[in-house]
Each structure stands twice: as structure tokens, then as C-alpha cells.
N, C-alpha and C positions, 0 to 999 in steps of 0.2 A: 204649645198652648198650656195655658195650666189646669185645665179643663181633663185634659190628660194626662193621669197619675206616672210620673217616671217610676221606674223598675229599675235601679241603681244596678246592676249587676256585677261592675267591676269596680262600682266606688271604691275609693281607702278609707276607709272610716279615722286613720292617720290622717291621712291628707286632708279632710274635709275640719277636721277641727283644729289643724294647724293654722285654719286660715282666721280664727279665733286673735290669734295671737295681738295682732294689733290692738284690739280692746282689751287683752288680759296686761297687754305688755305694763301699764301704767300702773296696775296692782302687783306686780311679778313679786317684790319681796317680802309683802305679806300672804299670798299666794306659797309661795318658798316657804317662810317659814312655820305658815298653819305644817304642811307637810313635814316639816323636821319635828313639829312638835309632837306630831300625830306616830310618824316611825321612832319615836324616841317612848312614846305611849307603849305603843304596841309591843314593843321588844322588854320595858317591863314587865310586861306580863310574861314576858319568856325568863324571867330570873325565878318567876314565883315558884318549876317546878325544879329547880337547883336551890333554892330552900326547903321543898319538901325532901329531894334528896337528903340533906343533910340532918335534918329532921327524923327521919327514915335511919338511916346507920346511924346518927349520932344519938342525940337524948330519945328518942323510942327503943333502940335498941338496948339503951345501957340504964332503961328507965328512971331517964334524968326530968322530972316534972319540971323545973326552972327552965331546964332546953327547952320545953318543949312549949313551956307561955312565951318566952320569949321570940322562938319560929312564927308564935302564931301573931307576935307583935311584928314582928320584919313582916308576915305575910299580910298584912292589916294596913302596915306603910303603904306597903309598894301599891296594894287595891287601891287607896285613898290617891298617891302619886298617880298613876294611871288616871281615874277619873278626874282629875282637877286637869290634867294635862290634856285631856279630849276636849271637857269645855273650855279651857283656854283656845283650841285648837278653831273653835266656833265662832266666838268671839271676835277672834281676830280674821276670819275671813267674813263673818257674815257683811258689816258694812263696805267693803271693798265690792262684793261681788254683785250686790245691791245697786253701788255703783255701774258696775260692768253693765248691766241688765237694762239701768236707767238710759246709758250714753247707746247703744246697740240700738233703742229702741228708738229714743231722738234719732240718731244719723238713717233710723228706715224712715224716722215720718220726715225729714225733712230730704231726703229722695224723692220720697213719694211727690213733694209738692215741683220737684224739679223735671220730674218725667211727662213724656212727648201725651197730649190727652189721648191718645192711638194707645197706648200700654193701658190707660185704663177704663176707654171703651173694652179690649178685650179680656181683662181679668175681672174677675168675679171679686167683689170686696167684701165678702165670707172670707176670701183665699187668702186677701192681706189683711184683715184684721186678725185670723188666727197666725200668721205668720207675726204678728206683732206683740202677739201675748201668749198663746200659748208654748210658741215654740221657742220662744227669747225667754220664758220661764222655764221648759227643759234646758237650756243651753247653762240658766245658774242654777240648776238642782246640779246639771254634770258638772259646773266647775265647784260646786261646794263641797259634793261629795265622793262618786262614781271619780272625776280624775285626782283626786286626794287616795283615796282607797286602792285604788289601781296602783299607783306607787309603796302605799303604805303596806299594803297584801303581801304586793311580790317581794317586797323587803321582809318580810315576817317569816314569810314563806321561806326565804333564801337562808335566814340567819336562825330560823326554826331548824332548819333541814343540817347546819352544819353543830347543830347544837347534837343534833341528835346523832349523825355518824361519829360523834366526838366522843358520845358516851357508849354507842354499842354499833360500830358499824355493819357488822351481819343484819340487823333487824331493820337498820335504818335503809339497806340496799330493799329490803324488803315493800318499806313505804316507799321507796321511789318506782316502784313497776308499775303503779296505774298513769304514772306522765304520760308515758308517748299515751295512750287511748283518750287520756282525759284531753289532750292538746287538739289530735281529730277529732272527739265531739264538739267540742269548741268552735270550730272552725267549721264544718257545717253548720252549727247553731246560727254562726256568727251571720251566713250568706243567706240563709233563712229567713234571719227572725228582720236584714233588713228590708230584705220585702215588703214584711207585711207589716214592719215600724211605719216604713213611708207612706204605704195606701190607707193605714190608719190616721196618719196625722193628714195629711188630703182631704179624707173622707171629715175629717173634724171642719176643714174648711170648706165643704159644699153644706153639711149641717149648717153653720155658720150663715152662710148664706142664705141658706132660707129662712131661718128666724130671723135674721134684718128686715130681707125681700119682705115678709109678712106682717112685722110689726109695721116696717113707714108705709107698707099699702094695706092697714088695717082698716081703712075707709071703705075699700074696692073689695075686701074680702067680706066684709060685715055687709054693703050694700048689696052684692048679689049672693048672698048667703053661702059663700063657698068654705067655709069653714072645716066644714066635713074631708072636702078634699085636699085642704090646705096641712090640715093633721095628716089626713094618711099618704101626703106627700113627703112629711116629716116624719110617719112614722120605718116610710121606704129607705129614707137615709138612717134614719138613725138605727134601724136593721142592721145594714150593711154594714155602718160602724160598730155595729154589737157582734156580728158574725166576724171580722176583723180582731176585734177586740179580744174575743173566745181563740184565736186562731192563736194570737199571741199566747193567752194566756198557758194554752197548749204547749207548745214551744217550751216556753218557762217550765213547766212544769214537767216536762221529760226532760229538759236538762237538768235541772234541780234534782230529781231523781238520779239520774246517773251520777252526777258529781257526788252527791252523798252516799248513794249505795257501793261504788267502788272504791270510797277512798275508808268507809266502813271494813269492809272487807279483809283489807289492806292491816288496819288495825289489828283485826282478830285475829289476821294470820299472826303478825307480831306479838301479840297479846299470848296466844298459847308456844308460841316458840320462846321466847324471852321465860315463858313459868316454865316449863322445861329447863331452860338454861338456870332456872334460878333454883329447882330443884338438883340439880346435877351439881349444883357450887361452881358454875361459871360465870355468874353474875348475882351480884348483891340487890335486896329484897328494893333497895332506895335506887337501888340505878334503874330497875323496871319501871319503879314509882317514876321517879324523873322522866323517864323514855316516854311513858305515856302520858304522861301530864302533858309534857310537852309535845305529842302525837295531835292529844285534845284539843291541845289553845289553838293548833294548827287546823282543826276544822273547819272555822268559821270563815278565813282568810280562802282557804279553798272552795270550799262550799258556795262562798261569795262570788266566784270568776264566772258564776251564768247571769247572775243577775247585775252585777257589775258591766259587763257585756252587753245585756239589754239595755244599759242605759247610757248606755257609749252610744250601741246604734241607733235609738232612740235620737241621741242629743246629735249625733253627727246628720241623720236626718233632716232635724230642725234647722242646725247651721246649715244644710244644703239648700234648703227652700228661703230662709234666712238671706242665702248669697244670691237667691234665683230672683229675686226682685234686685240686689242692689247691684248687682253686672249688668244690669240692664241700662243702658245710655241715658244719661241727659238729655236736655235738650240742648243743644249746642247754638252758642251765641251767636256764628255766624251760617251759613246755609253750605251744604257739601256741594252741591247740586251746578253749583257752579252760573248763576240764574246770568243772562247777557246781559249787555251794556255797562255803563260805569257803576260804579256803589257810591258816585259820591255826589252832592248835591249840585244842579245842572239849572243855570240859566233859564228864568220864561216857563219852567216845568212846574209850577206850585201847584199846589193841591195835591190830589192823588188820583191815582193812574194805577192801569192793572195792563201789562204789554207782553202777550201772547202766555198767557198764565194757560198752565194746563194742572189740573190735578188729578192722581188717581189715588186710594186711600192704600195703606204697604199692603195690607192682609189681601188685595184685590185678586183675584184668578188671573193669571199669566193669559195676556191676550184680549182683558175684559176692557170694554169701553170706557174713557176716563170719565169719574164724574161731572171736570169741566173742561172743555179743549180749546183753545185759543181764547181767551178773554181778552177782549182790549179793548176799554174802558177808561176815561177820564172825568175825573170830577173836576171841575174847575175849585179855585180857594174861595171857600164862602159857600157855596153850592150844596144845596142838597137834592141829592141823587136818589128815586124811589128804586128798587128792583122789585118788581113782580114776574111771576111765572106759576105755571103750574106745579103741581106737588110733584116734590120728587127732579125738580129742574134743575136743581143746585145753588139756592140761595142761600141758605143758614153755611152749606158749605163755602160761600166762595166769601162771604161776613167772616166765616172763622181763617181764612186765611191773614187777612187784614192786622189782628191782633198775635199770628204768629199760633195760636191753636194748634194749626195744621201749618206743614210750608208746604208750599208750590212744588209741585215734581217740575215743572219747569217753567219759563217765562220768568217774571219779576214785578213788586208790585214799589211803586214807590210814594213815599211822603215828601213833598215840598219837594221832588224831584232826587230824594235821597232812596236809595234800597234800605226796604225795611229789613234785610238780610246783613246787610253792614251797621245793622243799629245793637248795641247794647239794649237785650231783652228789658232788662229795666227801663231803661229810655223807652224804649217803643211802648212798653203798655201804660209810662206817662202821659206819651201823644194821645195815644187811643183811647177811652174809654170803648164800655161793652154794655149791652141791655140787653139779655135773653126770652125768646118769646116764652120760654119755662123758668119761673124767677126759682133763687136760688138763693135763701136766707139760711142764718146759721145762731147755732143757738147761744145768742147775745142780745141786748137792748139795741133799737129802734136805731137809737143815733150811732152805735158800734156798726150794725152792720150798712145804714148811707153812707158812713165815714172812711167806708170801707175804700173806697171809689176816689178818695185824694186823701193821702198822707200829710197828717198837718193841718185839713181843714177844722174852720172853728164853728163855732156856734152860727156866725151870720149867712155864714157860706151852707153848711145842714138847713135852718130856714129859710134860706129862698130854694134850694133843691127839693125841699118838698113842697112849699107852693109851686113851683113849676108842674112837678108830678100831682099836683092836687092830692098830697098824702099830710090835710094838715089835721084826718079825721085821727092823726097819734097822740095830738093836746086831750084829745079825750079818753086814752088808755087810763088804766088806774094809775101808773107811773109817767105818764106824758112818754116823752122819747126818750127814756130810762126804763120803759120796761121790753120785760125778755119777752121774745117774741116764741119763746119753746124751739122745738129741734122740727128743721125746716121752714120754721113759720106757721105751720101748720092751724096755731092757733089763731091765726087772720085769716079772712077768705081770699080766694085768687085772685080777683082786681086790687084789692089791698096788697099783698104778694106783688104785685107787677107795678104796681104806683112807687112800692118804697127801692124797687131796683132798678126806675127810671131814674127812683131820685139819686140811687146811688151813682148811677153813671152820668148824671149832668153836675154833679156837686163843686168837682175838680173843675168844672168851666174848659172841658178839652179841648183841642186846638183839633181834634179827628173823633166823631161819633161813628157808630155802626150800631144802628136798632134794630134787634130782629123782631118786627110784629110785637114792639111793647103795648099794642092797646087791645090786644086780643082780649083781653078778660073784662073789661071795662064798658060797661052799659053806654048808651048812643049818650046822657048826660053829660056824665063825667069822659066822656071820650072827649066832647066839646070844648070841656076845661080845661081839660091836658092841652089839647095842641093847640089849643089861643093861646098858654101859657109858656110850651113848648117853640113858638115861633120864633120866639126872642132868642131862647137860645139855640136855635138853627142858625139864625142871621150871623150869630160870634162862630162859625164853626163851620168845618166842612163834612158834612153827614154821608151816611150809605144807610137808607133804612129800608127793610122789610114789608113789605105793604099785601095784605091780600084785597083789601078794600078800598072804594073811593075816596074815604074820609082821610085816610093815612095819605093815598097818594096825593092828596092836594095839598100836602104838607110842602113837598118837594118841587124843587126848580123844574129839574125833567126826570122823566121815566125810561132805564133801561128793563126791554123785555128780554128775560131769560127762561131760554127754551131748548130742552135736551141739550145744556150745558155748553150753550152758545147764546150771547149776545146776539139776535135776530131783529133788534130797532133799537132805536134810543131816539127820544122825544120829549114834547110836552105832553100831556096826561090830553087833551083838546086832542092834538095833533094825532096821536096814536088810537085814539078812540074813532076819529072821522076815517082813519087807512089803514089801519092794522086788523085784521079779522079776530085774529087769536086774543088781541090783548081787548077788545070789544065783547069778546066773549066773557074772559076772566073777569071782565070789570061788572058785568050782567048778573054773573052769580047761578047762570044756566048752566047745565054740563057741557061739557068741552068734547064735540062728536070727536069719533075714531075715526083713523083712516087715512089715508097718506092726502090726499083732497077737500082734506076737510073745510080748512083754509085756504081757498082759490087766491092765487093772488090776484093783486088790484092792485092799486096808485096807492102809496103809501111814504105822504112827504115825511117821512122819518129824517131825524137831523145825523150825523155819521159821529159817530162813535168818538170823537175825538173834538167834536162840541162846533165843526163847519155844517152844513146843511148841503145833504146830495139828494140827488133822486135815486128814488128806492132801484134797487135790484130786483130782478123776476124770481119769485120767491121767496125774498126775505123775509115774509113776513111769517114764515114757518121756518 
């Protein structure tokens, strides 16, 4: 769960950013070359202290003034060469890795839209919107810099070091005794600092979350005045992240310490051995000068390997959490599950039909009760089919089966006698349109988001979807059905909200509806409007709608009651009111007593599930 921060303990922070490659592969040889230009940079500045040398014993010594403007012209070049060769080195990677950032970020959101709605009931989207931007922002600071500099260091370092036992190798044995110590601080550093790299970039994404959570529910915070607790909710995270944050910064700075006070050291020792050797006439005043110049360039490349380091594991982090969404499955075209009967379309069977469907949700307790267990259900073609039950029975669930939301843990649900498990996802949510009892508009104009609901539809097809939905109050927006509706819709009120996502879903003219409770928000008027206008398009279509109220179910042909996730009658709305206890009661709007007897059974001419007419069972009506 991502709720809980992994502790990478034996990650390879190699391995983890190897898995980079496929996005870098397409930049690799400007990639490549920034780095050759960068270690070709760098190692000029390694010639600067083989001209002080020569500087040193030649025209200072033999006080030549022409020698000695002219060293300071070579040494004037080579500065200028250096710096023009770094931003060259910029330039040619910045637009490529801009690139990299752009396409990494594309291929997460367009995962995101292909994964099971189960991955994102359970993640927090603080978790993937920081996964999206900050962390795919660490991933090109490390490829622009941190893995440029890693190569370009160790090279400087490598061809610094042979430069140097070239010119006095006693002194040069000397600078190499802090390696092996500086190699083990590293290496603790390294298993440390990703620790607390990871629970820091986490902890960015539960922040994250709560300032969403709180801006789009700033209605709910402002009405019941919670504001107060809303801050010191945020100020508890953003603590945490600050105590993380100090932990790091800790870390850094005793490595940074060590790396420079050892390799300090290191120097002085050489510094007073090398003036020794050079009062004793065993070494010349310009080879010490050389030795150390060249000790010095060597600093910074050294000095650099903790904080280079931090942001290795920083970045290898990000690519981990980066990969932790996109391992994650698809939804897959066809069903594992194996659902019985044929998949292919069957004789006499039209309409849709739900045969021995059971569901239980993945995340569910091993042992826990499905939340639907044998459905079997037929809607005939044309037919519109109410389901009502009580809260918590399983109707939004077993609607969201239909469009593939959720699949069936088993049974099979079929259209026109075909499995909707053998259908190209595409197809299927052709067939189907969707109406949510919670609408869900996006921040676009009126007509983008009805048009949303058929690909291709025109202007004639948008106005009669909205007179259907009675949403023709958007001719009076400031922009008619051009204007933005803001982020969520917010700036419409909820029956307006739920009118323009009926209209979205009848616009396409489906050949399969599934309403959940589209009139919940709509005053006893305009409810009247809708479904006179609504009827027509029932009559074209074969429906499953939602209903908690009489108004809704009198829309419908007959009425399946669903009850602790069993189909327990099916009827006409007359029929189930004169014998069925339970659905007499729902439709009353009284409470619904407890108790295993609540509902005594009686006669209850229910019609059987499969659209013949039986005499009820003892009990069925519970």
C-alpha cells in the first residue's frame, strides 16, 4: 500500500536508475556527448597547474617578464576554454532531458488512465501527483547533473591522481591514504541517507494530499468552520517533513565534513613534506607548485562524492516510486478469471443478462462475504430494469460491473448474448454509456464535457442531450455551452452538476444505459422534466438504473430488489409493493426494522429472474 513508506534496505541504487534507460536511450548521444565535453572541461583545468610549473622554474626563476605575461596568457586561455566548454556542455543537454521529463511524465498519466478503478480507490492522489512532478523533476536534475558529474569526478580524479604520482610519487602515495576511509564513509552514508531520501519524498506526498483534500473540500471546511484543524492537520505533516528534511540535512553535513577535513589533511601532510623535500634540493620550488595546484583542482571533484551521492539516492528514490505506479497492471482486455459459458454471441439471448455473477472487491479480508453472490438477472432488449435496495446492498457495485469498472470475481455478464469479458474495452464502453449518482465534470466548457459521452457527436446530437437532461438553463451561461464550467464544476450547483452528466450519457444514443440515482439532486419539478423527457430515450435502449424513490422507479419496466447482495424478487413496481415486505418498506421512506423477521414472509407474486412469472419461495422476500 503506498500509505506505507518502503524502507528500501537492499535497493541498488545502480539497478534502480538503470531502469531509466529506455527514456534516456532516445537522447544517449547527446547525453554522451554533454559528458565528453564536460571530462574534456575538466581535465583542462588539470593542464593549468603544468603551466604554473613551468612558469615556476622557467621565466620566474630566470626572471623572464615576457615568460611570464605570456603563462599568464596560456593560463587566461585555458580559464576561458574551460568555461565556454561547461556551457556548451548545458546547452546541449538541457533540451533533450526536458525532453526525457516531458515523455516519463506522459507515459505515467497515460497509465494512470489505463489502470483497474481498485489502484485508485486505494492510492492517495497527493501520492501520484508528487510522483508526477516532483519526483520526474529529481530524476532530470540527476540526469543533467549528479550522473554527468559522477563520470566527469571520477575521471578528473583518476587522471588528477596519475598526473600527480607522475610528478612526485612519494607525496602522491601520500594523497591516496584517505581512499579506503573515504570509500567506507560513503557507503554508510549511502544506506542511510536512503532511508530517509524515501520517507522524505512519501512524506511530500501525504502533504500533497492534504492540500488537494482541502482546497476541492474548501466548501466543507469553510461551512463547519474547521479550518483550525485543517492547518494543524497540515502543520502535523508538514513537521514530519521538516524533522525528515533536518535529518537529511544532518547526514550531508557530516559527510561533507569528513570528505573535506580528511582529504585537507592529506594535503598538509604533503604540503610540509614536499617544503622539506624542496629545501633539501630534492624537488624543484615549480613541481611542489604543480603538485599542489594540482592536489587543489582535485578538491572539488572529491569534496563532491557526498553530495553527488545524495542525489543519486534522492533520484534513484524517485525512479523507484516512479516504477511503483507504472508495474502496476493494466486493465486487461480480456477477463483471467475465466467467467463460464461461451464469449461469443448466442441465439434468443439479447439484451443483458448477469449469470451467477459474484463479486468481492481484491483488497477484501481473506474469508470476507462477497459484496455480490450469485446474480442472475436478465434485462430483456428495450427494457428498463429498476434496482432498488437498501444502502450498502450492492447496487452502484454491481452498475459498475456492467461498464467493466470492476470485473466479476466470477459468473459472466453478457450484452446481446456476447461476454462483456470478450469485448474490446473500447467497444464495450461504446455500448455502454454511464450516469454517476456523484457527477463528475472536468475543467472544460459545457459542450466538451456532454461531448464527452460520444466521440464525434455534433452540435444536434449535444442539443437534444441536454433537453432530455432539462440542462438547457447553459444558453443562459455568459458563454452559452462554451463556457468553462471551473475545476469539478464546482461553479454550478449539484442538480445542474447531475443534469449535464445525464446529458453526457444519453448524447451517444447507447444501445446499453446504467443510471446510478441520476435525479438525486433535482427538486420534485425538474425531476418531472427529466423523466417525461427521459422516456424516449429509454424506449431506444436497454437500461439498469438506480432508483431509491417512486418517481425513478416508475421509469422502469420491472423492478429487481437487491438485498445483502442477492437478487431476492424481481417485478413490477405494483407487483412488489402488494408482496414484497422489504421493497414496501424502501418505497415508504420509513426505517427498514432489524432483525432476522423483520420481513415475515407472505405471497409474493414476484416474476423469476429471468423474465417467466413463479410463485414466490418461502422467504424470498428477504
Amino acid at each position: 500500500m503506498p500509505e506505507k513508506h518502503v524502507e528500501p534496505k537492499d535497493r541498488s541504487v545502480a539497478r534502480s536508475l538503470m531502469r531509466l534507460w529506455p527514456y534516456v536511450k532516445p537522447v544517449r548521444g547527446r547525453l554522451s556527448s554533454a559528458v565528453l565535453i564536460a571530462v574534456l572541461a575538466s581535465c583542462l583545468g588539470l593542464v593549468i597547474p603544468l603551466v604554473l610549473k613551468w612558469m615556476v622554474d622557467g621565466p620566474v626563476a630566470a626572471r623572464d617578464p615576457g615568460g611570464v605575461w605570456l603563462g599568464a596568457l596560456y593560463l587566461l586561455l585555458l580559464g576561458v576554454a574551460e568555461a565556454l566548454l561547461f556551457g556548451l556542455r548545458r546547452w546541449v543537454v538541457a533540451r533533450p532531458l526536458a525532453g526525457v521529463e516531458a515523455s516519463m511524465r506522459a507515459a505515467l498519466y497515460r497509465h494512470l488512465q489505463r489502470l483497474p478503478v481498485a489502484f485508485h480507490d486505494r492510492w492517495p492522489s497527493g501520492q501520484l501527483l508528487s510522483r508526477g512532478t516532483t519526483d520526474l523533476m529529481l530524476v532530470r536534475m540527476f540526469l543533467a547533473f549528479p550522473l554527468t558529474f559522477l563520470v566527469v569526478n571520477s575521471s578528473t580524479i583518476v587522471v588528477g591522481f596519475v598526473i600527480l604520482l607522475g610528478q612526485e610519487w612519494t607525496l602522491g602515495l601520500v594523497l591516496l591514504v584517505p581512499v579506503v576511509p573515504l570509500m567506507i564513509i560513503c557507503s554508510v552514508f549511502e544506506a542511510k541517507y536512503s532511508l530517509v531520501a524515501r520517507r522524505a519524498q512519501d512524506q511530500v506526498g501525504d502533504l500533497t494530499t492534504v492540500v488537494e483534500e482541502s482546497v476541492l473540500g474548501i466548501r466543507i471546511v469553510k461551512g463547519f468552520g474547521r479550518h483550525r484543524s485543517q492547518a494543524l492537520a497540515f502543520s502535523a505533516h508538514a513537521e514530519r517533513l521538516r524533522t525528515t528534511e533536518l535529518d537529511k540535512a544532518r547526514l550531508l553535513a557530516g559527510i561533507w565534513a569528513l570528505i573535506t577535513t580528511i582529504p585537507e589533511l592529506a594535503i598538509g601532510a604533503a604540503l610540509v613534506l614536499g617544503t622539506i623535500e624542496v629545501a633539501d634540493g630534492g624537488l624543484s620550488a615549480g613541481t611542489l607548485v604543480a603538485f599542489l595546484s594540482t592536489a587543489l583542482a582535485l578538491r572539488w571533484p572529491v569534496e563532491s562524492i557526498g553530495f553527488l551521492l545524495a542525489m543519486s539516492q534522492e533520484s534513484a528514490s524517485a525512479t523507484d516510486r516512479f516504477f511503483e505506479v507504472m508495474d502496476v497492471a493494466e486493465e486487461e482486455e480480456t477477463a483471467t478469471h475465466g467467467p463460464t459459458g461461451s464469449s461469443g454471441a448466442e441465439s434468443g439471448t439479447g439484451g443483458m443478462a448477469f449469470e451467477g455473477v459474484r463479486f468481492r472487491y481484491p483488497d477484501a479480508a481473506p474469508g470476507s462475504a462477497p459484496v455480490l453472490d450469485r446474480i442472475d438477472l436478465r434485462i430483456r432488449p428495450g427494457e428498463t430494469m429498476a434496482l432498488v435496495g437498501a444502502t450498502g446492498s450492492g447496487k452502484t457495485t454491481l452498475t459498475a460491473l456492467v461498464p467493466r469498472l470492476h470485473d466479476a470475481t466470477s459468473g459472466r455478464i453478457t450484452l446481446d448474448g456476447e461476454d462483456i469479458t470478450a469485448m474490446p474495452r473500447e467497444r464495450l464502453r461504446e455500448l455502454v454509456s454511464v450516469a454517476f449518482e456523484e457527477p463528475t465534470l472536468f475543467s472544460a466548457s459545457v459542450a466538451e464535457n456532454v461531448l464527452m459521452g460520444a466521440e464525434g457527436a455534433g452540435a444536434d446530437a449535444l442539443r437534444r442531450a441536454l433537453s432530455v437532461a432539462q440542462a438547457d438553463f447553459v444558453h443562459d451561461l455568459p458563454h452559452g455551452t462554451g463556457t468553462q464550467v471551473g475545476e469539478q464544476g464546482l461553479s454550478l450547483s449539484g442538480g445542474q452538476r447531475q443534469r449535464l452528466a445525464l446529458a453526457r450519457a444519453v448524447v451517444g444514443r447507447p444501445r446499453f444505459l446504467v443510471l446510478d440515482d441520476p435525479l438525486s439532486a433535482l427538486d420534485v419539478h425538474t425531476e418531472t422534466l427529466v423523466e417525461a423527457a427521459l422516456r424516449s430515450v429509454l424506449r431506444e435502449t436497454t437500461a439498469v438504473v438506480v432508483a431509491h424513490r417512486p418517481s425513478t422507479v416508475m421509469l422502469a419496466d420491472r423492478v429487481a430488489l437487491l438485498s445483502e447482495g442477492r437478487i431476492s424478487a424481481v417485478g413490477t413496481h405494483q407487483e412488489l409493493l402488494r408482496g414484497n415486505a422489504e421493497y414496501a418498506w424502501l418505497m415508504s421512506g420509513a426505517d427498514i426494522p432489524d432483525g432476522e423477521d423483520a420481513f415475515p414472509p407472505g405471497p409474493s407474486p414476484t416474476t423469476d429472474i429471468l423474465g417467466s412469472y413463479a410463485p414466490a419461495e418461502e422467504g424470498s422476500s428477504r
